[in-house]
SEGUVEX-333818 format. One record per residue (C-alpha): residue in one letter; x, y, z. Coordinates in steps of 0.001 Angstrom, whole numbers, padded with zeros to 6 digits, always signed. Layout:
% SEGUVEX-333818
aXYZ/...
//
This chain:
% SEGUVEX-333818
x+028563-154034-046545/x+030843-156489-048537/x+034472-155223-048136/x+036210-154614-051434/x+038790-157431-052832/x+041769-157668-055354/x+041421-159335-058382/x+044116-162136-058971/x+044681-163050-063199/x+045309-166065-064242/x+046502-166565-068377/x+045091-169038-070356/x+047772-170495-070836/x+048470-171341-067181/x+051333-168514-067148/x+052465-166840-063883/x+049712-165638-061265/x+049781-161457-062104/x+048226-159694-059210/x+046408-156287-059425/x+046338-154244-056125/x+043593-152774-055115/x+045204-150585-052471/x+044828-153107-049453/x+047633-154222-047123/x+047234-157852-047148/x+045930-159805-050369/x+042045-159977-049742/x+040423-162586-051390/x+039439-161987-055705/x+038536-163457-058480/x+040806-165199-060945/x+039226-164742-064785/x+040316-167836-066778/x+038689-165643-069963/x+038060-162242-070956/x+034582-161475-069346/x+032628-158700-067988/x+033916-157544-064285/x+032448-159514-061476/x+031516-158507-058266/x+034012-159238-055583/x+033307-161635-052793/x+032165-160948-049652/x+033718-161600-046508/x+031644-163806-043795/x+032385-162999-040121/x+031643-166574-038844/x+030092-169004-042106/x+030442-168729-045581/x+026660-169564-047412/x+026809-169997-051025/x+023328-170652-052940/x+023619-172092-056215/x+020610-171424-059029/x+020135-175107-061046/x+018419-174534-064559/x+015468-172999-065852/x+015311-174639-069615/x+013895-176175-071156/x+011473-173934-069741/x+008649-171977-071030/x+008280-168417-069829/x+006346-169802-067109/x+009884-171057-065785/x+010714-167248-064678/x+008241-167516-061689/x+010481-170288-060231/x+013539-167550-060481/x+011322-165035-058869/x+010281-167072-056005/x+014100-168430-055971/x+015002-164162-055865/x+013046-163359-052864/x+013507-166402-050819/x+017521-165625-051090/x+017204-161976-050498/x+015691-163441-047098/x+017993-166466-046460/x+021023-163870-047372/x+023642-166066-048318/x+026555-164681-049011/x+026489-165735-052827/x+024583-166674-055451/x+026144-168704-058130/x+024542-170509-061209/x+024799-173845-062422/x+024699-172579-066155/x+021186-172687-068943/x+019664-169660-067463/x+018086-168562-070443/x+016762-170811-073356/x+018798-169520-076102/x+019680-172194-078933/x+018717-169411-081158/x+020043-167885-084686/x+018440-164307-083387/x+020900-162350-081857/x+017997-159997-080741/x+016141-162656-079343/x+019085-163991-077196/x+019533-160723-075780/x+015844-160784-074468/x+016382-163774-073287/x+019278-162375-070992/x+017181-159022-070293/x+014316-161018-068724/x+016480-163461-066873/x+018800-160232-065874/x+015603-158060-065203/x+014856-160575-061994/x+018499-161453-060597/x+019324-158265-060364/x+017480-157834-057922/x+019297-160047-055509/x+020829-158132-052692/x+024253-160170-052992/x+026962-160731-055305/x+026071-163098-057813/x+028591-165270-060169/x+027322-166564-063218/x+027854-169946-065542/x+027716-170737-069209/x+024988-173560-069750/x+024977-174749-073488/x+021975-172845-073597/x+024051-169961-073213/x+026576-170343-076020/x+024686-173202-078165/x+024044-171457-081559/x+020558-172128-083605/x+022853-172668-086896/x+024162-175752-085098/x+027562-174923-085897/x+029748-175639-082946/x+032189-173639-084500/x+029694-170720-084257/x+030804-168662-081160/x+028554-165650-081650/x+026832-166219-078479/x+029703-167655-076520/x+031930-164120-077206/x+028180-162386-076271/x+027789-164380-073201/x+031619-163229-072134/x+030491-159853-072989/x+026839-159669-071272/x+027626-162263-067887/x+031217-163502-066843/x+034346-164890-068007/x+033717-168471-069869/x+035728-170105-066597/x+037215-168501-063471/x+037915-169198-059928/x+036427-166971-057274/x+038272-166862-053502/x+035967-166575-051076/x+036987-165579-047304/x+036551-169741-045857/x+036354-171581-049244/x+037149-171404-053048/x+034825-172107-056149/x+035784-172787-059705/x+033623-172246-062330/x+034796-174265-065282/x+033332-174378-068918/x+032106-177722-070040/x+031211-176727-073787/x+034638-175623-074318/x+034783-176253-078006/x+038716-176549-078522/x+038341-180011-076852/x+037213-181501-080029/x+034740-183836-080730/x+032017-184474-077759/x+032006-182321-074843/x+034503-181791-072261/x+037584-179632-070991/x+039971-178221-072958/x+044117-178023-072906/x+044252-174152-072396/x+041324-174736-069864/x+042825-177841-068533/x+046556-176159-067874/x+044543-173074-066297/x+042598-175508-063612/x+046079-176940-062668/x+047532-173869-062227/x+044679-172215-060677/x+044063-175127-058143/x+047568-175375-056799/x+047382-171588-055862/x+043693-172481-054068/x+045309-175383-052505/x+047817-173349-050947/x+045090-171696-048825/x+043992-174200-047150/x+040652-173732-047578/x+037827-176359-048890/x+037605-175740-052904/x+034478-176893-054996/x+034327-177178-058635/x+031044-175969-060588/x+030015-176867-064162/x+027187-177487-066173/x+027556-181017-067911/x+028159-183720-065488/x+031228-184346-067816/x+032183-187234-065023/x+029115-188962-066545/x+030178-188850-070833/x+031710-190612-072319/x+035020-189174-074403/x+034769-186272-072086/x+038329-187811-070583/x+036917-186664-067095/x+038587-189571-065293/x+042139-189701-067264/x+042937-185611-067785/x+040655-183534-065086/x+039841-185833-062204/x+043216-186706-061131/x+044062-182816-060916/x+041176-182594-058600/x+042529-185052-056313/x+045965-184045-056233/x+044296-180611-055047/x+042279-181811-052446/x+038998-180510-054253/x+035881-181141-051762/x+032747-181563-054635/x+032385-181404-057939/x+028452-180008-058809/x+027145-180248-062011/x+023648-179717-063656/x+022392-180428-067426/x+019748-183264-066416/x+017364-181646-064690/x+017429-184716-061899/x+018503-183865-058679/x+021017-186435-057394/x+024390-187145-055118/x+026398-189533-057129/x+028932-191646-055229/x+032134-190133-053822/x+035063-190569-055673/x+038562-190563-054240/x+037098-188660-051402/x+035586-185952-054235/x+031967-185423-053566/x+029857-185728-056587/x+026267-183559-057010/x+023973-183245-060008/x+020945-180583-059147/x+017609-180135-061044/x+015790-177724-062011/x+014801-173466-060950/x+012289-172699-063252/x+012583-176075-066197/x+010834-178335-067439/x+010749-181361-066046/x+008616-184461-066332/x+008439-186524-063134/x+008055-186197-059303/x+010227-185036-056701/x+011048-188365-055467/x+012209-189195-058927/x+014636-186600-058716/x+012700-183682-060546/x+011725-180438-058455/x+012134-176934-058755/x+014844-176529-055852/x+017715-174108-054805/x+020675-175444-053470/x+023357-174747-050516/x+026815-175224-049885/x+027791-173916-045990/x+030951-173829-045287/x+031892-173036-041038/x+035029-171652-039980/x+036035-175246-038715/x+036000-175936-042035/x+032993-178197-041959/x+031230-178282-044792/x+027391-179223-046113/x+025613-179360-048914/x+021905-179398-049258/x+019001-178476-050988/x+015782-175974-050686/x+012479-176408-052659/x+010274-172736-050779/x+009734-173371-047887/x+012001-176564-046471/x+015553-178051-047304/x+016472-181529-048604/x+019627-183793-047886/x+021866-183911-050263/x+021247-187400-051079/x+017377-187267-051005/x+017601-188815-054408/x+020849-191491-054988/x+022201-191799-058478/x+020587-195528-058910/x+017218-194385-057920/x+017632-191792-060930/x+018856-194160-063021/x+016183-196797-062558/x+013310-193854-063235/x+015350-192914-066261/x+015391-196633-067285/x+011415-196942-066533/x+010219-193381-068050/x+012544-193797-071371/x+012745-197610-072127/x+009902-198385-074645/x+009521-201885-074049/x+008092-200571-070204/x+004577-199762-071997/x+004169-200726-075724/x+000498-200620-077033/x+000587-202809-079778/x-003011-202324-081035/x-004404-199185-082674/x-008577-198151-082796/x-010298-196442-085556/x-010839-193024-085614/x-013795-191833-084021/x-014901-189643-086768/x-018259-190089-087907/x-018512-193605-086322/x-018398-195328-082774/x-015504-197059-081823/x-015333-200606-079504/x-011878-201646-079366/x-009539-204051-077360/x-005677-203266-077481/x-003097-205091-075556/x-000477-203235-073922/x+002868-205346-073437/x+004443-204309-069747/x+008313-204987-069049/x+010535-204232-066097/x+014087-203445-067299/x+015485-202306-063614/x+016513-204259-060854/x+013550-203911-058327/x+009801-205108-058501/x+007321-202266-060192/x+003554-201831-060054/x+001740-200128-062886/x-001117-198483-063280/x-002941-196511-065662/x-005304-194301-066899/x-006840-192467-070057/x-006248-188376-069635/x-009626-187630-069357/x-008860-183955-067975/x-006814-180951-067523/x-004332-181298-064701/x-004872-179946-061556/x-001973-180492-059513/x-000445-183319-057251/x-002491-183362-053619/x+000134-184442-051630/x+002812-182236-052854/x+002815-179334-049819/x+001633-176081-051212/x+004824-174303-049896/x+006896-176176-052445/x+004333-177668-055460/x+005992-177855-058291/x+003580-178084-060461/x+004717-180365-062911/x+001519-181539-064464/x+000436-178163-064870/x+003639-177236-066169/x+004223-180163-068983/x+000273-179805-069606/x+000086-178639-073554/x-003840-178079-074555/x-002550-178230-078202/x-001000-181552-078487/x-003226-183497-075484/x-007063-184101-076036/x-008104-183766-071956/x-011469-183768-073321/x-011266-187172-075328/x-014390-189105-076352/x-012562-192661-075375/x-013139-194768-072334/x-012033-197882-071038/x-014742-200045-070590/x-013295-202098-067571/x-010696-200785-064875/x-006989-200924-065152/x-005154-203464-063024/x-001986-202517-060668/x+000242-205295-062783/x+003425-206390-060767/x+006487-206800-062188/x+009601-208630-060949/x+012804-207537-062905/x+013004-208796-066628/x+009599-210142-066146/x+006838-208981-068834/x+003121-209439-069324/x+000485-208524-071336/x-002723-206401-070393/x-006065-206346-072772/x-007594-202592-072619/x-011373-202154-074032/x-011770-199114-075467/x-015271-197486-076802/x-015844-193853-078020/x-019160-192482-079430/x-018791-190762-082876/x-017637-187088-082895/x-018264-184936-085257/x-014716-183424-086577/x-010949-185951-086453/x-009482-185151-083186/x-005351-185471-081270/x-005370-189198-079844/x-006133-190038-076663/x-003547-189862-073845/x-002330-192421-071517/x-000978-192598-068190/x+000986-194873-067093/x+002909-194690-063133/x+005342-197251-062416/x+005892-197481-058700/x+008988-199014-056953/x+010695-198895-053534/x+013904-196789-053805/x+016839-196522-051526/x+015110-195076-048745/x+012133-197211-048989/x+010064-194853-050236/x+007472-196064-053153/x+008839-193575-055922/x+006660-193374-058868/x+008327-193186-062345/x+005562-191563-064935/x+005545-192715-068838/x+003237-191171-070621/x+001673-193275-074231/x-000822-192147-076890/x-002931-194177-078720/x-002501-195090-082631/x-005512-194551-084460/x-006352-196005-087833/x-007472-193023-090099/x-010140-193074-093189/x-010028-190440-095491/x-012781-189602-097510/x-011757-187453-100342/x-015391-186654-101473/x-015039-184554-098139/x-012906-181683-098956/x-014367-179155-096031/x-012800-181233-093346/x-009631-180679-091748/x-008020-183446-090522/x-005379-182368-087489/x-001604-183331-087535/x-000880-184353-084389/x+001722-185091-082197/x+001876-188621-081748/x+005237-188965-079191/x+006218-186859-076715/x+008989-184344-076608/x+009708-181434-073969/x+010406-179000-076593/x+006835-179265-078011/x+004818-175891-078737/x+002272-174264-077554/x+000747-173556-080702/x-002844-175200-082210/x-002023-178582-084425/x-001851-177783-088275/x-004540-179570-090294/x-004750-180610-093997/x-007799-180914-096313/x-007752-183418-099286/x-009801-182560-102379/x-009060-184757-105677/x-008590-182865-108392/x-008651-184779-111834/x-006273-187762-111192/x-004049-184943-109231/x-004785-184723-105518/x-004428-181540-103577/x-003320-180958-100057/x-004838-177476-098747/x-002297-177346-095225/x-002641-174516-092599/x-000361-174175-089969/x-000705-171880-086942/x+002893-170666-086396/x+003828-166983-085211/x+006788-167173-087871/x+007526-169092-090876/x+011183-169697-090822/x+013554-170445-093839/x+017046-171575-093014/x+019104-170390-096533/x+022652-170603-095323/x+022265-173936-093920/x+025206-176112-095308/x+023558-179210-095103/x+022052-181019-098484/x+018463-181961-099252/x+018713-184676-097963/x+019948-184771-094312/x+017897-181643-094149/x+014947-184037-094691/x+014921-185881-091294/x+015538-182950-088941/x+014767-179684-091135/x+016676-176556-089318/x+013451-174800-090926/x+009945-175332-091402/x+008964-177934-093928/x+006504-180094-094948/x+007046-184618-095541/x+004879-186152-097699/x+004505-189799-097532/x+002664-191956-100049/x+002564-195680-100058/x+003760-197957-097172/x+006781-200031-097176/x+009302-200466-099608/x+007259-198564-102115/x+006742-195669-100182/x+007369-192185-101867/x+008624-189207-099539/x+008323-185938-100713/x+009804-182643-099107/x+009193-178843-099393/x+010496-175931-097676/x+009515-172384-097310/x+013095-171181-099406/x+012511-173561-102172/x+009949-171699-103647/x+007524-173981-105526/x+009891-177102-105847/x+009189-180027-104299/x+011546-182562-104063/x+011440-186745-103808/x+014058-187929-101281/x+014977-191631-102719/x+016786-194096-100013/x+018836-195628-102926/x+019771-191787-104607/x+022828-189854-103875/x+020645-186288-105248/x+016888-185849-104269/x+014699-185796-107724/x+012106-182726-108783/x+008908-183552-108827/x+006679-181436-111585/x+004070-180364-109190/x+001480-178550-111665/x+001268-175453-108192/x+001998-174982-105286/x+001513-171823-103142/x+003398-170748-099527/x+001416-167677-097632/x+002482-166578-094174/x+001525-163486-091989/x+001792-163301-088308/x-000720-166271-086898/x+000582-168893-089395/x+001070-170460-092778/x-000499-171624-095441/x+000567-174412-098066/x-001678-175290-101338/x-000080-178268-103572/x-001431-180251-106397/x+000517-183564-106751/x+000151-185061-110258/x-001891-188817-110556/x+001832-190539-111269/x+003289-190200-108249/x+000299-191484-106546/x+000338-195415-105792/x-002563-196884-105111/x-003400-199749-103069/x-004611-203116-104875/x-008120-201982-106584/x-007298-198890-107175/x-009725-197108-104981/x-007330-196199-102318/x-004121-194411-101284/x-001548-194812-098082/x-000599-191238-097105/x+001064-189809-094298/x+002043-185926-094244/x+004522-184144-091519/x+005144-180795-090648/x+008493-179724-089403/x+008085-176594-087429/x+011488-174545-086354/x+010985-171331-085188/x+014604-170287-086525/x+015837-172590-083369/x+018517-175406-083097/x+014983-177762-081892/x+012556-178528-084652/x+009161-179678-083929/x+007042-183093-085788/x+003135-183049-086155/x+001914-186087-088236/x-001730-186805-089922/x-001062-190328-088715/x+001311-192131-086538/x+004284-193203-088548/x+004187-196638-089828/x+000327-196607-089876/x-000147-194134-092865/x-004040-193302-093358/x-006274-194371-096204/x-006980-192126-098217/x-010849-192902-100266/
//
């Protein structure tokens, strides 16, 4: 049985040390609240080790990410640390819905409650982030005080000390990093933990070390080292990695418990707890646990993460430069090139492959720990693992030295199909030796333009809006479609959109405009033309039946006199009728043809809005 503690208070403004007694003889150690929170549980007191475990994140996860918490539950309530702290973005939050956060927290709550030792929260910006991306919105950051913890606090355990500090404080201003009521607190709060004697690690959830304007290295790190901190862990990128030490500070970044994440454990990316022992020596180690093993703390350096990060988001690695005609209705040969380039500092192979089926997991991941990435990032909706295209020859393992590119030819064929279909998927694996030697594969993932044909004597079929990038945050809903039907010299758009809720965004402060390019609501982008003639029209659910013609060179969008239009919703989706009048309709030289492109924006009343286009951008179809 954990003996009780004191609490020890700390102001905000770095006053005085005010101590509460609990009744015991000799200070025990407490918890110091940098904010007003919700009591916390006091700390145990180890007979011969302290263990600490520390939860990473679980967004941007879907609710599949909850299984990784309830695997990470019951392997600690048999490891039995003494504590289990979090690294912050337990919950995905980034909402407007206050209901909806607290579900969030009930479900997250529902499972680590369960753990059979104290456990000390974090506030991720998942946490405190509000959907109405105002920064100065702190409904969920005074509801996260209420519901977990204090925003920052320092918690005295019997052989060590851990700060929890709050790295989307937002009196520091622009960016992200610690602010001066925060700031004087830490000093005041580490020279009391300093006078202990005892080691003293520092846990937040941005790696503020890494951003820029966070002043890390002028205002906080100094303090550190004048207190003789041991580590500084942080989480936020879902990459596990030990950064190098710094004035004798250890430096950690974890991964993931129950996120997303898009690459292989040796790239950093695994659903892993992690462990700080500390002995009565005062020895101290740091490691990490996917089920069923541990990890060093360095099994993946800071420039091994870096190069995958270079390889997996650097779009000069794989560019195809080609696009094939749509399938529909026709066979397709086709030969695209796909220009390779190696922007990091050590030779890379790469392969690749056309997704030609549903994942089924990595073979030589051991079952104890799978992590089940490609099941995990798999979306039905978005990837065709049943596509009709082939490559006609194989795909060479190319070899690149650093800087060097080439240039790969790729035959494609697909019979015709019967109804337009999402593009087929590439994948691409970029292999390199990393510190360790180890051949660590870096995965970038391409789809394939298509050229689309329209025929508008066709009005019964629906053409799918797809997504033609990638993006974590994409949905697990089916891909809208449009059908085209001309109507006079007017052309109408018939759009349905599976969606479980149409969401308007009213209050938004934001103009017409800037709404345009990242709508905080559903919407709808029509493109016609290419080029410098190119027309872009924009409808939302809140502006009834006006539709609106954003102009690059305009200060205020123009109305456009749409003769109807018509918005229906229930709960499995929307519906969007429009009838856009012959003028604003350019037509290609002879008449017979139009360049249109048409995007829906889909929000979900979230901070993250979603993109699925009838064609890729910059390749508009033609419309017949």
């Amino acid at each position: 049985m954990h003996r009780l503690t004191r609490i020890l208070v700390l102001s905000l403004l770095a006053a005085p040390l005010s101590v509460v007694h609990a009744g015991a003889a000799e200070p025990p150690p407490g918890i110091i609240p940098g904010t007003a929170g919700r009591d916390l549980p006091p700390p145990p007191d180890p007979e011969r080790s302290l263990v600490l475990a520390v939860l990473p994140d679980r967004t941007t996860g879907r609710d599949w990410g909850l299984r990784y918490i309830e695997m990470a539950v019951e392997d600690l309530n048999r490891i039995r640390p003494d504590a289990v702290l979090s690294i912050g973005d337990m919950i995905q939050g980034y909402t407007r819905s206050v209901e909806q956060w607290d579900r969030e927290v009930a479900e997250y709550r529902a499972i680590t409650d369960r753990l059979t030792m104290p456990f000390y929260p974090l506030a991720g910006n998942h946490e405190v982030v509000s959907g109405t991306r105002n920064r100065q919105d702190l409904t969920f950051q005074e509801r996260y005080q209420q519901t977990f913890a204090p925003l920052y606090y320092a918690v005295e355990f019997d052989l060590a000390s851990v700060v929890v500090l709050y790295s989307d404080d937002p009196t520091f201003g622009s960016g992200f990093g610690i602010g001066e009521a925060q700031l004087a607190w830490l000093g005041t709060c580490l020279e009391r933990l300093a006078a202990r004697d005892k080691p003293i690690f520092v846990l937040l959830h941005r790696p503020l070390w890494r951003s820029r304007g966070s002043g890390w290295a002028e205002r906080v790190h100094p303090v550190l080292v004048r207190h003789r901190v041991h580590a500084v862990i942080g989480g936020h990128f879902h990459s596990l990695q030990r950064d190098p030490d710094w004035d004798g500070i250890q430096y950690h970044i974890l991964g993931t418990c129950g996120g997303m994440i898009d690459q292989l454990p040796l790239a950093g990316q695994l659903q892993h707890l992690s462990f700080i022992r500390v002995r009565v020596n005062g020895d101290v180690s740091i490691y990490h646990q996917p089920v069923g093993t541990t990890l060093p703390d360095d099994f993946v350096l800071g420039i091994d993460q870096d190069r995958v990060n270079r390889l997996k988001t650097d779009d000069r690695v794989v560019r195809i430069r080609d696009a094939a005609n749509d399938p529909f209705r026709g066979p397709v040969a086709a030969t695209v090139t796909a220009e390779m380039f190696n922007p990091i500092d050590v030779p890379v192979e790469i392969t690749g492959r056309v997704v030609t089926a549903k994942p089924e997991g990595e073979s030589w991941l051991a079952s104890t720990w799978l992590s089940r990435m490609e099941q995990d990032r798999f979306n039905p909706y978005t990837t065709d693992a049943e596509t009709s295209f082939r490559t006609t020859g194989a795909l060479s393992r190319v070899r690149l030295e650093p800087g060097q590119r080439k240039h790969i030819v790729i035959d494609l064929a697909s019979p015709a199909v019967e109804a337009p279909r999402n593009p087929p998927e590439f994948e691409f694996r970029a292999f390199f030796r990393d510190s360790h030697g180890r051949e660590t594969p870096a995965l970038i993932r391409r789809r394939l333009p298509l050229r689309r044909v329209i025929d508008s004597g066709n009005p019964m079929t629906e053409w799918p809006l797809c997504a033609w990038d990638f993006s974590v945050y994409e949905t697990l809903e089916r891909n809208p479609s449009v059908r085209f039907q001309q109507n006079g010299n007017g052309l109408v758009l018939h759009l349905k959109v599976p969606d479980d809720r149409l969401s308007g965004f009213e209050a938004h402060p934001r103009g017409v405009i800037e709404r345009s390019t990242d709508p905080p609501s559903d919407a709808v982008v029509i493109l016609i033309g290419e080029g410098t003639t190119q027309r872009r029209f924009y409808i939302e659910p809140q502006m009834g039946l006006e539709v609106v013609e954003i102009r690059p060179e305009a200060a205020q969008p123009s109305s456009v006199q749409a003769e109807w239009a018509n918005w229906e919703g229930d709960g499995s989706g929307w519906a969007l009728t429009i009838r856009l009048p012959s003028e604003v309709l350019i037509r290609e030289p002879g008449g017979e043809a139009i360049r249109i492109n048409i995007g829906i924006a889909d929000n979900d009343d979230s901070y993250h809005t979603q993109w699925r286009w009838l064609a890729p951008v910059g390749l508009s179809a033609w419309l017949r």
